[in-house]
C-alpha positions in Angstrom: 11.0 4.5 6.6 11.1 1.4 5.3 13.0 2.4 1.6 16.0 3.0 3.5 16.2 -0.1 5.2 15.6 -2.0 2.5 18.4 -0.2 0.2 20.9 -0.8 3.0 20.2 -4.1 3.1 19.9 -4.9 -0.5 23.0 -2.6 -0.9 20.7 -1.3 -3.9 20.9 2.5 -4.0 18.1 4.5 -3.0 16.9 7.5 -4.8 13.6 9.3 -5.1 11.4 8.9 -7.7 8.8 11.2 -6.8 8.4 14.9 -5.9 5.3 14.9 -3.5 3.2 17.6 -3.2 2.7 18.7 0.9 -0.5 20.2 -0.5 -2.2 16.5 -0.9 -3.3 15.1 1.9 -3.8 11.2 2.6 -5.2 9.3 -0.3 -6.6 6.4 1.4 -8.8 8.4 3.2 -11.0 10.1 0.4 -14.9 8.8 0.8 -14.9 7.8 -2.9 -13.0 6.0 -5.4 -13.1 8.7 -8.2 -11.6 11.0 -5.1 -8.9 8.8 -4.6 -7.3 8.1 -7.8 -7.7 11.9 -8.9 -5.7 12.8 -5.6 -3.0 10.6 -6.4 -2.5 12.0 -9.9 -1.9 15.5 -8.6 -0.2 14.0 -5.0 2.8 12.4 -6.6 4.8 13.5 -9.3 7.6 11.1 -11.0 11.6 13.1 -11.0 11.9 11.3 -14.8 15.5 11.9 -14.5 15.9 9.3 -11.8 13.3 7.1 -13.4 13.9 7.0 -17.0 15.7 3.5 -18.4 15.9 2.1 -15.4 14.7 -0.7 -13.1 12.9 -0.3 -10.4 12.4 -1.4 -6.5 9.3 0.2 -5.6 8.7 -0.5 -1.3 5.7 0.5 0.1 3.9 0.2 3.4 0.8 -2.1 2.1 -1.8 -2.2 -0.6 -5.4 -1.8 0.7 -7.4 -0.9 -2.1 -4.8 -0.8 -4.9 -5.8 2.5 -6.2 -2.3 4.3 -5.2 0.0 1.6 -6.5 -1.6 1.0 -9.6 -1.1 4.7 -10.7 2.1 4.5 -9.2 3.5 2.1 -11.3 1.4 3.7 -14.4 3.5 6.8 -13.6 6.4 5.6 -13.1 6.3 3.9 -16.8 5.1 6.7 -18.7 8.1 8.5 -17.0 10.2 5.6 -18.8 11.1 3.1 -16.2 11.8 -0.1 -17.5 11.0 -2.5 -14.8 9.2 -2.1 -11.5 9.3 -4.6 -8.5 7.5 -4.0 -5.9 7.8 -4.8 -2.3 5.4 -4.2 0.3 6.4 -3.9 3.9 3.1 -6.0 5.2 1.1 -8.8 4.8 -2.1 -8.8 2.5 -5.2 -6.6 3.8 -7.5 -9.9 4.0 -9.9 -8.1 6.5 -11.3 -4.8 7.5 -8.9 -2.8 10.1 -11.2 -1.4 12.4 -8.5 0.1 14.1 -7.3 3.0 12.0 -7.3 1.8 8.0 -10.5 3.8 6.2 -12.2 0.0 4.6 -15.5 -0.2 5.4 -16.3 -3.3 3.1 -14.1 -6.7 2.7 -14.6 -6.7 -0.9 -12.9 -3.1 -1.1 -9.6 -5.0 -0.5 -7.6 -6.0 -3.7 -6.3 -8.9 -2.1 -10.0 -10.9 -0.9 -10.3 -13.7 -3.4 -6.8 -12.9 -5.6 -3.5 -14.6 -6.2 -0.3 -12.1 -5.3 0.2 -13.1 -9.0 -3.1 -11.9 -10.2 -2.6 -8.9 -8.3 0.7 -8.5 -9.5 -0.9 -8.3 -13.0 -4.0 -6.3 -12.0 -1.8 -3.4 -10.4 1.3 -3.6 -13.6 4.5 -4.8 -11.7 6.9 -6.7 -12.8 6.9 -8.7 -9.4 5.5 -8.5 -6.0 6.5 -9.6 -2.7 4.9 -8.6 0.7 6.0 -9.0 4.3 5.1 -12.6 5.9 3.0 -12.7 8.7 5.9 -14.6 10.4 8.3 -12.0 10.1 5.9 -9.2 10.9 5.2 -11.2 13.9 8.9 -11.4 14.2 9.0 -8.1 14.1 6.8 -7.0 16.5 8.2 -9.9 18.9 11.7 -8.0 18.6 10.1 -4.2 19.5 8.4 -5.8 22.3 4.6 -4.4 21.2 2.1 -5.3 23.2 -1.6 -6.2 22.2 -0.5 -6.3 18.8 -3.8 -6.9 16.0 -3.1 -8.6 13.3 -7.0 -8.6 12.5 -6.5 -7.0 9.1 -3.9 -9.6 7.9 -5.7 -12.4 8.8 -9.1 -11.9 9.9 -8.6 -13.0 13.3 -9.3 -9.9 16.1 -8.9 -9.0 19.3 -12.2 -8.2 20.4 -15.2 -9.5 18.6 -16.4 -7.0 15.4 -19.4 -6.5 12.9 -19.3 -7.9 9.6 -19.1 -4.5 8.2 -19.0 -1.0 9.2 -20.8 2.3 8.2 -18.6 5.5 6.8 -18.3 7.9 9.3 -21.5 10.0 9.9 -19.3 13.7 9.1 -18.4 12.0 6.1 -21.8 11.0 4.9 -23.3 15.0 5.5 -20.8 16.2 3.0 
């Protein structure tokens, strides 16, 4: 969990913004934009309490699409925060992941063809930072992972892929 890293590191407190429903399953994963953003209205719910007045560290594990974060942040200032910074615990999406993120086209990705300042505009922070690719590599240097992609953070893949990929058949009968 990388909040509470962060917070001990920072030495900023850590608190929960959010009450999350166990009935929601995983956003990222619904076949259609309209799907998505409706499931993070009802997943997430903002603890105003916590929120209200005050500034905001917002860490997350990456932005694919954008859809979550935007209405994250859209949340979290109707629930009265006064400033949200977000950090994300990757590098940009800049390709499809054909190992396990649900992407089947490039220009899906919020970060193909934008600024991290544009971004940072288009989703409503205050600022945004992501993980370098260095330190990721750093990262995954220090835990000794082997065979580690990096495909979807730089386009560059293990084995060769197709320029684009097909939704899941399953997916596509209902």
């Amino acid at each position: 969990m990388q909040h509470f890293g962060y917070s001990k590191q920072s030495k900023i407190p850590y608190d929960m913004a959010f009450i999350k429903s166990k009935y929601i399953g995983r956003t990222f994963i619904q076949s259609t934009q309209n799907k998505r953003r409706k499931q993070v209205l009802l997943k997430l719910n903002p603890i105003k309490e916590t929120v209200n007045g005050k500034r905001i560290i917002l860490v997350d594990d990456s932005i694919v699409r954008g859809n979550t974060i935007t209405r994250l942040i859209k949340t979290l200032r109707r629930a009265g925060a006064k400033e949200i910074h977000l950090r994300i615990a990757s590098p940009e999406f800049l390709g499809i992941c054909y190992f396990g993120t649900d992407v089947a086209k490039k220009d899906e990705l919020i970060a193909i063809n934008k600024t991290k300042e544009e971004i940072r505009k288009e989703i409503g922070a205050d600022s945004l930072e992501y993980l370098s690719m260095e330190n990721l590599r750093k990262i995954a240097e220090a835990s000794n992972a082997k065979g580690f992609c990096e495909g979807c953070f730089t386009g560059k893949y293990p084995i060769e892929v197709p320029d684009e990929i097909e939704k899941d058949t399953f997916e596509k009968v209902f």
